[in-house]
PDB file of N, CA, C, O and CB in Angstrom:
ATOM      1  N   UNK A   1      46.803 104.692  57.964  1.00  0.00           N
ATOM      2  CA  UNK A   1      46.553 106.085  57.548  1.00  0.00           C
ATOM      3  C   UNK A   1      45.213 106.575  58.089  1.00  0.00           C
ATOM      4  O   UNK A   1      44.270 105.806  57.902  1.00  0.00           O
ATOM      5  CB  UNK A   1      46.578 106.208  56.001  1.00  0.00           C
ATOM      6  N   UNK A   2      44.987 107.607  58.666  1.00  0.00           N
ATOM      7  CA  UNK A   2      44.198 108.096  59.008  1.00  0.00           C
ATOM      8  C   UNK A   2      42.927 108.772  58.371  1.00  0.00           C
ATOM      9  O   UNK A   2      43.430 108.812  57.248  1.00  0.00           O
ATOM     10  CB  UNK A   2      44.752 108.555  59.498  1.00  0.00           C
ATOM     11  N   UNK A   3      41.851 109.261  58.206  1.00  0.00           N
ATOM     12  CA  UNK A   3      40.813 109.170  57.289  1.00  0.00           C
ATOM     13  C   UNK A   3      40.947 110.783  56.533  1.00  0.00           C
ATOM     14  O   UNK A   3      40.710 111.081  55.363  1.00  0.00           O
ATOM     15  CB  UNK A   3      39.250 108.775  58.144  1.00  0.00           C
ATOM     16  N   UNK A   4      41.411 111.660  57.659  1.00  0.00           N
ATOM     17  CA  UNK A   4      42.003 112.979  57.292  1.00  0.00           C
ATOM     18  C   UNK A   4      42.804 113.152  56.096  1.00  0.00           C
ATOM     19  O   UNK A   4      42.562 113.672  55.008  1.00  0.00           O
ATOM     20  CB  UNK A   4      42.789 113.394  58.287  1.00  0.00           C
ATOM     21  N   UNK A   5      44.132 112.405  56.733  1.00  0.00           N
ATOM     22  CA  UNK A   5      45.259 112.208  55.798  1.00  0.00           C
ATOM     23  C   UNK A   5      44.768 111.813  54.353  1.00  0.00           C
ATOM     24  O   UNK A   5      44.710 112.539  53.360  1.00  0.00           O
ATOM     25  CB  UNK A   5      46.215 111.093  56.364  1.00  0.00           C
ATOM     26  N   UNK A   6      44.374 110.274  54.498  1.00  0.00           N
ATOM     27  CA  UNK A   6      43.989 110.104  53.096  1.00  0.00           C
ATOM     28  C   UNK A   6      43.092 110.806  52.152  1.00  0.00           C
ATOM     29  O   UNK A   6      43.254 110.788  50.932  1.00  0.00           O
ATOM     30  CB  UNK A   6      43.589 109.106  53.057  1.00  0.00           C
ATOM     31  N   UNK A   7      41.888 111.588  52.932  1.00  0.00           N
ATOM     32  CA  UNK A   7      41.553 112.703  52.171  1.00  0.00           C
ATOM     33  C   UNK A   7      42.079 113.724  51.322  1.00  0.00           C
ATOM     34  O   UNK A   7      41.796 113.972  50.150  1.00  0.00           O
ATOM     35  CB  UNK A   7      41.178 113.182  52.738  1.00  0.00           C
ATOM     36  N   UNK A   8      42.882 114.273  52.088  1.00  0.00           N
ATOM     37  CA  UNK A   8      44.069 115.156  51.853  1.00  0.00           C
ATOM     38  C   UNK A   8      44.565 114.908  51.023  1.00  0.00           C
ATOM     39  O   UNK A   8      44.529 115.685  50.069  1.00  0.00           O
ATOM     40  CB  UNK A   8      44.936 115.285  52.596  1.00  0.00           C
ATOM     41  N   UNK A   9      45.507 113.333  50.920  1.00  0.00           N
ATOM     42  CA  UNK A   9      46.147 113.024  49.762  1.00  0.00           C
ATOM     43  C   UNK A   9      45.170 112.708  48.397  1.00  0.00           C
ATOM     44  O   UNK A   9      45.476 113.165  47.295  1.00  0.00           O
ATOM     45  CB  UNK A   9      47.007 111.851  50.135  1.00  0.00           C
ATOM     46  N   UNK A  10      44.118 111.981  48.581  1.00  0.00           N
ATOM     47  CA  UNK A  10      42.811 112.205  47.291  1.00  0.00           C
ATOM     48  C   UNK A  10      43.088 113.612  46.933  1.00  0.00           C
ATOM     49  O   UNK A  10      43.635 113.704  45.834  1.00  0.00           O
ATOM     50  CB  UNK A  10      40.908 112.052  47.860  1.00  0.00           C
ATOM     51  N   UNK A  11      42.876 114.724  47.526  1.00  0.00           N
ATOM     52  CA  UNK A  11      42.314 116.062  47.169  1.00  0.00           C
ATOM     53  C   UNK A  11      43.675 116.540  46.232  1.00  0.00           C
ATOM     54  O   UNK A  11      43.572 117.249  45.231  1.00  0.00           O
ATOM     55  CB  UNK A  11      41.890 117.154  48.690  1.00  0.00           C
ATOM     56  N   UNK A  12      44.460 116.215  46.558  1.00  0.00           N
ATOM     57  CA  UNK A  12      46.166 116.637  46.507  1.00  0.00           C
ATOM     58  C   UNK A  12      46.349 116.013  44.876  1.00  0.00           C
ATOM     59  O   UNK A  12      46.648 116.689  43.891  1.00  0.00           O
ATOM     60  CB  UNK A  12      47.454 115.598  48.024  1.00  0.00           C
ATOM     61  N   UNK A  13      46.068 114.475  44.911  1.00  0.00           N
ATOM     62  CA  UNK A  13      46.381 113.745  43.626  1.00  0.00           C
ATOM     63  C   UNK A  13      45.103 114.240  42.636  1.00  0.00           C
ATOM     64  O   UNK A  13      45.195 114.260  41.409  1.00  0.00           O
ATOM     65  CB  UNK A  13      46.458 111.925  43.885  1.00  0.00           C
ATOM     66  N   UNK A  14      44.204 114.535  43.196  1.00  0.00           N
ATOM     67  CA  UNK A  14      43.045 115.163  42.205  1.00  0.00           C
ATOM     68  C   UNK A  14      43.387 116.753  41.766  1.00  0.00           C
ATOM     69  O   UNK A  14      42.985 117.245  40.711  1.00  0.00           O
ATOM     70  CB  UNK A  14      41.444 115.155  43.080  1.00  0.00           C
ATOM     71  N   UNK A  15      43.879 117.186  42.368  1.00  0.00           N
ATOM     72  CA  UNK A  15      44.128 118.573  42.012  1.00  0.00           C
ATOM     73  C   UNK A  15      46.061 118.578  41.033  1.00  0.00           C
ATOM     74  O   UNK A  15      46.748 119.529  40.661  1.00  0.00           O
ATOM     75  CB  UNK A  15      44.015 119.618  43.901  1.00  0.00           C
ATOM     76  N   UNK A  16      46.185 117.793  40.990  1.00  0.00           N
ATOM     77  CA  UNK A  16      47.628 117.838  39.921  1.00  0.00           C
ATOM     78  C   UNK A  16      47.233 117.354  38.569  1.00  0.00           C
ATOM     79  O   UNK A  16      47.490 117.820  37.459  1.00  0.00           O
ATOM     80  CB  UNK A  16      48.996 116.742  40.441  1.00  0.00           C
ATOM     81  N   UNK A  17      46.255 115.864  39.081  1.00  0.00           N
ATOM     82  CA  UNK A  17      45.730 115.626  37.675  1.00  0.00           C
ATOM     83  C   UNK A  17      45.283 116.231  36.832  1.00  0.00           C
ATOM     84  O   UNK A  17      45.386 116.273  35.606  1.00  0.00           O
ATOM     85  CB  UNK A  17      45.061 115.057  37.580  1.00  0.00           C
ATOM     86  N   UNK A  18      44.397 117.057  38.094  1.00  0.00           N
ATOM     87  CA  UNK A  18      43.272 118.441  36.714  1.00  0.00           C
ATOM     88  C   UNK A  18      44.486 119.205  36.148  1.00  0.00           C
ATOM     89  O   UNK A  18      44.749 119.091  34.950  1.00  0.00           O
ATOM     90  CB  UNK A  18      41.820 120.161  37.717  1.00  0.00           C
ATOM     91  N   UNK A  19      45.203 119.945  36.923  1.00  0.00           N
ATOM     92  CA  UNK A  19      46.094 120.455  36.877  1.00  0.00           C
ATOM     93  C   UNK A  19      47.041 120.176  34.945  1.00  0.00           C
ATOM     94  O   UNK A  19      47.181 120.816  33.903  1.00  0.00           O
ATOM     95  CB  UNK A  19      46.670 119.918  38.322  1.00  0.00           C
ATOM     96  N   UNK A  20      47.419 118.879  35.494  1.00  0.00           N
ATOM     97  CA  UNK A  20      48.234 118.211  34.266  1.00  0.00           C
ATOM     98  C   UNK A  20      46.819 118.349  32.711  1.00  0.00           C
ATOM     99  O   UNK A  20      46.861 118.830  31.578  1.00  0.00           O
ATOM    100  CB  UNK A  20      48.757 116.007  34.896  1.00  0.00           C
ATOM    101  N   UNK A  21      46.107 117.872  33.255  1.00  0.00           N
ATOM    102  CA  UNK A  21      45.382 117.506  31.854  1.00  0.00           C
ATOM    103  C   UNK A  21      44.522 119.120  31.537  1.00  0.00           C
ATOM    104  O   UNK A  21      43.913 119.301  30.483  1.00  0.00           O
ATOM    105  CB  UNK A  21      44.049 115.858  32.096  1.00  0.00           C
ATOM    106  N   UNK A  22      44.615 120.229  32.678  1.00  0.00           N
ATOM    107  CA  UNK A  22      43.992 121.267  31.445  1.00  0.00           C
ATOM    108  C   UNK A  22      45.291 121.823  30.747  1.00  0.00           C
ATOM    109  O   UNK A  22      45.315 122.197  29.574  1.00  0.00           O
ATOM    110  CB  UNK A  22      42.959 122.741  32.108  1.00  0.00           C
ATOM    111  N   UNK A  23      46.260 121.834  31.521  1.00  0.00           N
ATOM    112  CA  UNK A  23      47.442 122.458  30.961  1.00  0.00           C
ATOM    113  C   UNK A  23      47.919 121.563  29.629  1.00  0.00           C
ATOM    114  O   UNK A  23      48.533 122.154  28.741  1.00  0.00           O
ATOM    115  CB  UNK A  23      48.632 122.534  32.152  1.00  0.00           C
ATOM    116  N   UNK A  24      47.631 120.117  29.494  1.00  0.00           N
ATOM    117  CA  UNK A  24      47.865 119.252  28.663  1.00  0.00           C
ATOM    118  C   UNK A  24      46.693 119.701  27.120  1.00  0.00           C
ATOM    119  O   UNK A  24      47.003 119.676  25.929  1.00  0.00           O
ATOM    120  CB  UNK A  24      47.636 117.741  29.554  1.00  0.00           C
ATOM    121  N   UNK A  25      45.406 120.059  27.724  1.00  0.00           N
ATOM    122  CA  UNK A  25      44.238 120.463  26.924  1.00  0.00           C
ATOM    123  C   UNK A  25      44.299 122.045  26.468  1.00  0.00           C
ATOM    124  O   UNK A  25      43.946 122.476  25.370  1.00  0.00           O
ATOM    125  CB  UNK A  25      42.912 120.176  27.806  1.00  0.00           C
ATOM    126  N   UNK A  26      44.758 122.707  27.422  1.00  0.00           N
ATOM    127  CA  UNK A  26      45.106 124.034  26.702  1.00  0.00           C
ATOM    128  C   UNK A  26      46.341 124.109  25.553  1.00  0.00           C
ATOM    129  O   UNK A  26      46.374 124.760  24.509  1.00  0.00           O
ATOM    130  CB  UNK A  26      45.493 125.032  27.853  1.00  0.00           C
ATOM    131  N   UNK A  27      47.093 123.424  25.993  1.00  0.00           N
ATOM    132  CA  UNK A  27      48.194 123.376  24.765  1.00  0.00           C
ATOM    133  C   UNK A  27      47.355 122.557  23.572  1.00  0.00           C
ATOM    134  O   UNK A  27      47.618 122.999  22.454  1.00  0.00           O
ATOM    135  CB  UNK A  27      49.825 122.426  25.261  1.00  0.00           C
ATOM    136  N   UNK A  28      46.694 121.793  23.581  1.00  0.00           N
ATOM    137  CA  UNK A  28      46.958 120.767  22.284  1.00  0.00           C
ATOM    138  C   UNK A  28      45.359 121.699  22.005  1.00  0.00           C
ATOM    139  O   UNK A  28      45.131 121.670  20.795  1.00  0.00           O
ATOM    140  CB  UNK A  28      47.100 118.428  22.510  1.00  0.00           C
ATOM    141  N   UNK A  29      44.286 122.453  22.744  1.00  0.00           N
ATOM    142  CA  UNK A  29      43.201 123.328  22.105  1.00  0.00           C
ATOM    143  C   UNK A  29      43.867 123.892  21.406  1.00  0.00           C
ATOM    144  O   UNK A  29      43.625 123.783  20.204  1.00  0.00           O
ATOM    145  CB  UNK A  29      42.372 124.208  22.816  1.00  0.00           C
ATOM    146  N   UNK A  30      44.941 124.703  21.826  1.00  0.00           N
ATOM    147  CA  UNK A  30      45.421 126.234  21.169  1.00  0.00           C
ATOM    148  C   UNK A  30      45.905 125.956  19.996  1.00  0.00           C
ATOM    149  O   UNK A  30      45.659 126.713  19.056  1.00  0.00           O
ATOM    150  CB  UNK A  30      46.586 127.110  21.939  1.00  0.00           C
ATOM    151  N   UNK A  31      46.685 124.817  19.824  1.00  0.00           N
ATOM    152  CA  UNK A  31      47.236 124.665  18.828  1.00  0.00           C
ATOM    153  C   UNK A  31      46.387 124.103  17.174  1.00  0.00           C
ATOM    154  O   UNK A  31      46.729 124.314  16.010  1.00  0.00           O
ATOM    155  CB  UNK A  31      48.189 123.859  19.412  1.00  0.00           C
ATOM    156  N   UNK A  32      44.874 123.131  17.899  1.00  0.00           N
ATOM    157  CA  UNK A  32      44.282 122.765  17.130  1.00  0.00           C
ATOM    158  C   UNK A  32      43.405 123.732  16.550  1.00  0.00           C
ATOM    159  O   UNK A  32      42.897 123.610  15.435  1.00  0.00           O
ATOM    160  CB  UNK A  32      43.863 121.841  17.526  1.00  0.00           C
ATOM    161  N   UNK A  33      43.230 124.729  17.352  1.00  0.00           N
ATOM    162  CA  UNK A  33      41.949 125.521  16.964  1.00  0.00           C
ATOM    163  C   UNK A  33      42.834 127.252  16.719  1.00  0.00           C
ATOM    164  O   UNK A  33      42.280 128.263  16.287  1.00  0.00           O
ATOM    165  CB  UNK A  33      40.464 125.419  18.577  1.00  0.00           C
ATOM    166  N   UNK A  34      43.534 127.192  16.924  1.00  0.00           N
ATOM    167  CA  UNK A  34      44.457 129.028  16.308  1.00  0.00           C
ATOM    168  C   UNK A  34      45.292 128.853  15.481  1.00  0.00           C
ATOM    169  O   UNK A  34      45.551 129.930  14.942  1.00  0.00           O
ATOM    170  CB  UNK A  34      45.477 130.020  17.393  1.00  0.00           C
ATOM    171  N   UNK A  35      46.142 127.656  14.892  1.00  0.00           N
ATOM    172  CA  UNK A  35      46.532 127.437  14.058  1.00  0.00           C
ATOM    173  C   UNK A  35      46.322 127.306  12.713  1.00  0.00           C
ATOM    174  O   UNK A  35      47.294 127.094  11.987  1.00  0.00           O
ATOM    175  CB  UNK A  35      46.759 126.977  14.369  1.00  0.00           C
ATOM    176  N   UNK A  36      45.129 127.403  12.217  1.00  0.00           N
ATOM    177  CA  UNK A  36      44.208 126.973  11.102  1.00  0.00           C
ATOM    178  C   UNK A  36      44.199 125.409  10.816  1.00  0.00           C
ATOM    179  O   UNK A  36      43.188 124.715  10.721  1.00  0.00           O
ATOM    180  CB  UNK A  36      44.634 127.722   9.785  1.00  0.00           C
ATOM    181  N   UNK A  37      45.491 124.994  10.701  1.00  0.00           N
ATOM    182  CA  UNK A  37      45.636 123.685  10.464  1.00  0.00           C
ATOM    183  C   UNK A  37      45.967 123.012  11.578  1.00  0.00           C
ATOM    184  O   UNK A  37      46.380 123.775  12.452  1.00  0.00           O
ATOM    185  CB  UNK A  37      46.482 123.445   9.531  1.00  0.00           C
ATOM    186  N   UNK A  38      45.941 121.497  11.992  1.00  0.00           N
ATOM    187  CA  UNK A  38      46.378 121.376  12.869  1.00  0.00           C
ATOM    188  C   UNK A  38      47.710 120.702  13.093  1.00  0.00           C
ATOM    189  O   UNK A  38      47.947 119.820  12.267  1.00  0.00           O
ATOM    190  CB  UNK A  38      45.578 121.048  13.324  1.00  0.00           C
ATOM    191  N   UNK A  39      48.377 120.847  13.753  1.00  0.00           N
ATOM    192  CA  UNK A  39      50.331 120.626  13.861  1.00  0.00           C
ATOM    193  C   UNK A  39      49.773 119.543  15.182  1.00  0.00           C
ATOM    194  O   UNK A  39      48.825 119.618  15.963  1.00  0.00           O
ATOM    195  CB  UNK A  39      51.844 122.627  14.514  1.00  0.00           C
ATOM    196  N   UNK A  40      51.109 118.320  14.938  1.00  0.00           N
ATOM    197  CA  UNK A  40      50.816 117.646  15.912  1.00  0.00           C
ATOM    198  C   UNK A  40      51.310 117.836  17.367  1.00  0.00           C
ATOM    199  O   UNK A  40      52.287 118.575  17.250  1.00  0.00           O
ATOM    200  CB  UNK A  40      51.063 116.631  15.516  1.00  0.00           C
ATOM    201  N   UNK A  41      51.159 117.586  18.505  1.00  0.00           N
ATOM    202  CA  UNK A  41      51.604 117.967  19.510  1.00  0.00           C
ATOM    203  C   UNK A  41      53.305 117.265  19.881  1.00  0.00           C
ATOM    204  O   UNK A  41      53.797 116.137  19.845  1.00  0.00           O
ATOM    205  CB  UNK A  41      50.444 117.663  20.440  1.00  0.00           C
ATOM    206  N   UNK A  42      53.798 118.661  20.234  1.00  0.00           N
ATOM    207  CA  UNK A  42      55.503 117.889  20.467  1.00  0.00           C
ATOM    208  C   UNK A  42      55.664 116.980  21.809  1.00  0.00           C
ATOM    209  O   UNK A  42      56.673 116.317  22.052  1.00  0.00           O
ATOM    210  CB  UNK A  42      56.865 119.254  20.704  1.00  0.00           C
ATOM    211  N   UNK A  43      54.451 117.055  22.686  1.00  0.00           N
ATOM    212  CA  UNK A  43      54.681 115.595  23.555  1.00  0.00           C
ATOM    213  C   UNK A  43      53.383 114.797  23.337  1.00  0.00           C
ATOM    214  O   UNK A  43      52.211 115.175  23.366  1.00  0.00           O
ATOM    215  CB  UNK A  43      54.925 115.825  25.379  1.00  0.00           C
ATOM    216  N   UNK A  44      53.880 113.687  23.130  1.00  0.00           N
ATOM    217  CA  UNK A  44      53.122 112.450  22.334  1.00  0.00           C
ATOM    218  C   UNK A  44      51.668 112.245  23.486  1.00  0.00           C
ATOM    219  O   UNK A  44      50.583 111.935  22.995  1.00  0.00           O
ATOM    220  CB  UNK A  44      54.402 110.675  22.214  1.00  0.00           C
ATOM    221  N   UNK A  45      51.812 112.460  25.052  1.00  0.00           N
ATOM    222  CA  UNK A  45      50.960 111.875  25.681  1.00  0.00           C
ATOM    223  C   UNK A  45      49.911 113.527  25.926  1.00  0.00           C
ATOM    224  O   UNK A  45      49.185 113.631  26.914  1.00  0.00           O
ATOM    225  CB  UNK A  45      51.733 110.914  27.084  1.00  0.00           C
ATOM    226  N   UNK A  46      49.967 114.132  25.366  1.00  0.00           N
ATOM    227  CA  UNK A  46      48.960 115.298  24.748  1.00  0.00           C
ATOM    228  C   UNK A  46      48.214 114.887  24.019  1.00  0.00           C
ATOM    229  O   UNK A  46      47.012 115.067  24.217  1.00  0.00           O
ATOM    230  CB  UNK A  46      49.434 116.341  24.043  1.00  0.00           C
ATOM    231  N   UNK A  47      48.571 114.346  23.166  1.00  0.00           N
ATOM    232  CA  UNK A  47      47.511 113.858  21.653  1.00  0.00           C
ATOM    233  C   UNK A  47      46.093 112.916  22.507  1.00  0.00           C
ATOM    234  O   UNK A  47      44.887 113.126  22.380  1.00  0.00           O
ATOM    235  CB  UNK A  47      48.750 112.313  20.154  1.00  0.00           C
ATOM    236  N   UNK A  48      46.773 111.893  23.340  1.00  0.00           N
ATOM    237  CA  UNK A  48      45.400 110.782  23.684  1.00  0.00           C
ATOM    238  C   UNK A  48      45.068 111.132  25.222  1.00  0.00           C
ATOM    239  O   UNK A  48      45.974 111.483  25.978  1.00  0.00           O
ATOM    240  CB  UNK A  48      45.865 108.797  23.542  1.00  0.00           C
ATOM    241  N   UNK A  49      44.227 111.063  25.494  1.00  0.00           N
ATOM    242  CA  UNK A  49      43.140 111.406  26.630  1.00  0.00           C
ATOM    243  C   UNK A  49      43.519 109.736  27.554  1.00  0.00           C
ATOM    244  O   UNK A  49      43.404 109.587  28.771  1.00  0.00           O
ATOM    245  CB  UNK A  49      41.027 111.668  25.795  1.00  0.00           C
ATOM    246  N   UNK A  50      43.947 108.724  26.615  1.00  0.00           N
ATOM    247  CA  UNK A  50      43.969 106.908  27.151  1.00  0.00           C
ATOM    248  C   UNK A  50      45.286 106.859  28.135  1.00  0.00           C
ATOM    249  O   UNK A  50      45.340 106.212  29.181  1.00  0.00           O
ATOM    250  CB  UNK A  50      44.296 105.504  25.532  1.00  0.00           C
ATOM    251  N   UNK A  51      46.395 107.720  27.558  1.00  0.00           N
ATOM    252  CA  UNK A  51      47.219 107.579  28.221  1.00  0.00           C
ATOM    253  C   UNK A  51      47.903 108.970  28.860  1.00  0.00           C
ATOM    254  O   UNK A  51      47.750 110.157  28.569  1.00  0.00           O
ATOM    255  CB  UNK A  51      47.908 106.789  27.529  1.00  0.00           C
ATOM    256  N   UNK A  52      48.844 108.191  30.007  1.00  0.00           N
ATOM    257  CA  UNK A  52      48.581 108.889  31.181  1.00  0.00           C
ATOM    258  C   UNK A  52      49.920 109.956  31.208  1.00  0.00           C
ATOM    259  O   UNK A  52      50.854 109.247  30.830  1.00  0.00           O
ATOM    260  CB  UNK A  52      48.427 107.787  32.542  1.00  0.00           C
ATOM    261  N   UNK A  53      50.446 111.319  31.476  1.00  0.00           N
ATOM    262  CA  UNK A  53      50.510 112.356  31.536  1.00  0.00           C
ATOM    263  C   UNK A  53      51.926 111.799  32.128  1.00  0.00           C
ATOM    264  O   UNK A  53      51.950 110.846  32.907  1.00  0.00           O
ATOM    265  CB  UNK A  53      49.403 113.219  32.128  1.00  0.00           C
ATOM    266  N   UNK A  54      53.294 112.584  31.619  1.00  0.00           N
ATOM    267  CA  UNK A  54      54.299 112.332  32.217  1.00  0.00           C
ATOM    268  C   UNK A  54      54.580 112.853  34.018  1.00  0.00           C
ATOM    269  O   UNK A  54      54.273 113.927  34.534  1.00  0.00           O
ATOM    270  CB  UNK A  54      55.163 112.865  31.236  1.00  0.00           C
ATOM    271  N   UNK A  55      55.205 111.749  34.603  1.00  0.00           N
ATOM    272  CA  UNK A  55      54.880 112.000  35.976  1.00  0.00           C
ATOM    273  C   UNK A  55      55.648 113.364  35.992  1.00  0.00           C
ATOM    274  O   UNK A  55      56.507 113.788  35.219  1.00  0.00           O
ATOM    275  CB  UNK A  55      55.370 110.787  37.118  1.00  0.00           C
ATOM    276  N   UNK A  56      54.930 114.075  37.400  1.00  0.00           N
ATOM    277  CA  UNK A  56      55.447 114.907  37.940  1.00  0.00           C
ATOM    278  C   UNK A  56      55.802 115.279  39.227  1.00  0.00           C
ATOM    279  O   UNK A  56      55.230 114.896  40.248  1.00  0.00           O
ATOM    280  CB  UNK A  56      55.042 115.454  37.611  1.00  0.00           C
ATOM    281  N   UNK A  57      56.870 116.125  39.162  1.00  0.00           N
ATOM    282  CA  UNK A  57      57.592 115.968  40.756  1.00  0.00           C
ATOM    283  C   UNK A  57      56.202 116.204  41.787  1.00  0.00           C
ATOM    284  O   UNK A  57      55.207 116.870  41.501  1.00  0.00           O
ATOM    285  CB  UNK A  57      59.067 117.477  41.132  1.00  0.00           C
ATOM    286  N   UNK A  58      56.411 115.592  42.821  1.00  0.00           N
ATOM    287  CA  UNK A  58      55.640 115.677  44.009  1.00  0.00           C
ATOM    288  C   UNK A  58      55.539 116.990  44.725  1.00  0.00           C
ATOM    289  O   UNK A  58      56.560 117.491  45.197  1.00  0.00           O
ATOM    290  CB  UNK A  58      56.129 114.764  44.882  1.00  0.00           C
ATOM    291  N   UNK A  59      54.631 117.450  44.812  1.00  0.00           N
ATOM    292  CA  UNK A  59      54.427 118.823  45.788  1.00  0.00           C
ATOM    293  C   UNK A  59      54.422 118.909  46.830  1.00  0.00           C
ATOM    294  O   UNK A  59      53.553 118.435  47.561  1.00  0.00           O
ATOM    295  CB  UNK A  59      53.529 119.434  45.785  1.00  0.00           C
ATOM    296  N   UNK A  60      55.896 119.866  47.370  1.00  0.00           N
ATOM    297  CA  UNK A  60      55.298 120.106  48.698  1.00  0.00           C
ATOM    298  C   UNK A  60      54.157 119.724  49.947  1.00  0.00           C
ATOM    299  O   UNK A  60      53.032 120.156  50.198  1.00  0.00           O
ATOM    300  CB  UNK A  60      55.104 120.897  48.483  1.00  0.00           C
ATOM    301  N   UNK A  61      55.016 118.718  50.575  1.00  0.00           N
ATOM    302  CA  UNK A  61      53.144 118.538  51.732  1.00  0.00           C
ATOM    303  C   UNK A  61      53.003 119.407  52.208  1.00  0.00           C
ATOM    304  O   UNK A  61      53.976 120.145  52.366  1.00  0.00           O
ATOM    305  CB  UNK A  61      52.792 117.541  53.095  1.00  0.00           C
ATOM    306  N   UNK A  62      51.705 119.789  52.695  1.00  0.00           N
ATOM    307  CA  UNK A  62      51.637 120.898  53.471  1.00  0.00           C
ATOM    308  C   UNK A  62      51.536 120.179  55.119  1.00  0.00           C
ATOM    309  O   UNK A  62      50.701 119.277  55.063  1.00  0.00           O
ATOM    310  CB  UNK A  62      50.262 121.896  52.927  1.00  0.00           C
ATOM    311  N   UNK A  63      52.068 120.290  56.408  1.00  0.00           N
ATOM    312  CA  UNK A  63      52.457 119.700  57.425  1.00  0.00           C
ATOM    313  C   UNK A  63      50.783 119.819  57.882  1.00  0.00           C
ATOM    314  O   UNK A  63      50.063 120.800  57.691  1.00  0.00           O
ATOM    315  CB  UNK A  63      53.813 120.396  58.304  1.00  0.00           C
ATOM    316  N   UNK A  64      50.444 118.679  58.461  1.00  0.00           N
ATOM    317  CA  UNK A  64      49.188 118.365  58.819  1.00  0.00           C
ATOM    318  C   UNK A  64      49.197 118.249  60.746  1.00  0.00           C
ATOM    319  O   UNK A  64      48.163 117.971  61.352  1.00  0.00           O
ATOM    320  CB  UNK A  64      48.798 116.837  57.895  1.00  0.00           C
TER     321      UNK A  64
END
């Protein structure tokens, strides 16, 4: 693999993760903090920060 490429793919797997975990953190904020009380989250790997985010389909490469 080339030094490009693998960049690319770093930048790619770093940007889904954020991706996954604010969308994971905006749901389980909203719910903890506008709700008055807090309701538990309906997917289990929301609740812990330890474990890891149900996979998701692969994006589009963009042709290099």
């Amino acid at each position: 693999m080339t030094q490009r490429r693998l960049a690319a793919l770093a930048k790619l797997s770093i940007t889904v993760v954020v991706a996954a975990a604010t969308l994971a953190g905006c749901a389980d904020y909203g719910r903890r903090h506008h709700s008055g009380r807090y309701s538990p989250p309906s997917q289990p790997w929301v609740a812990g920060p330890s474990s890891p985010p149900a996979p998701l389909p692969p994006p589009p490469r963009p042709k290099l």
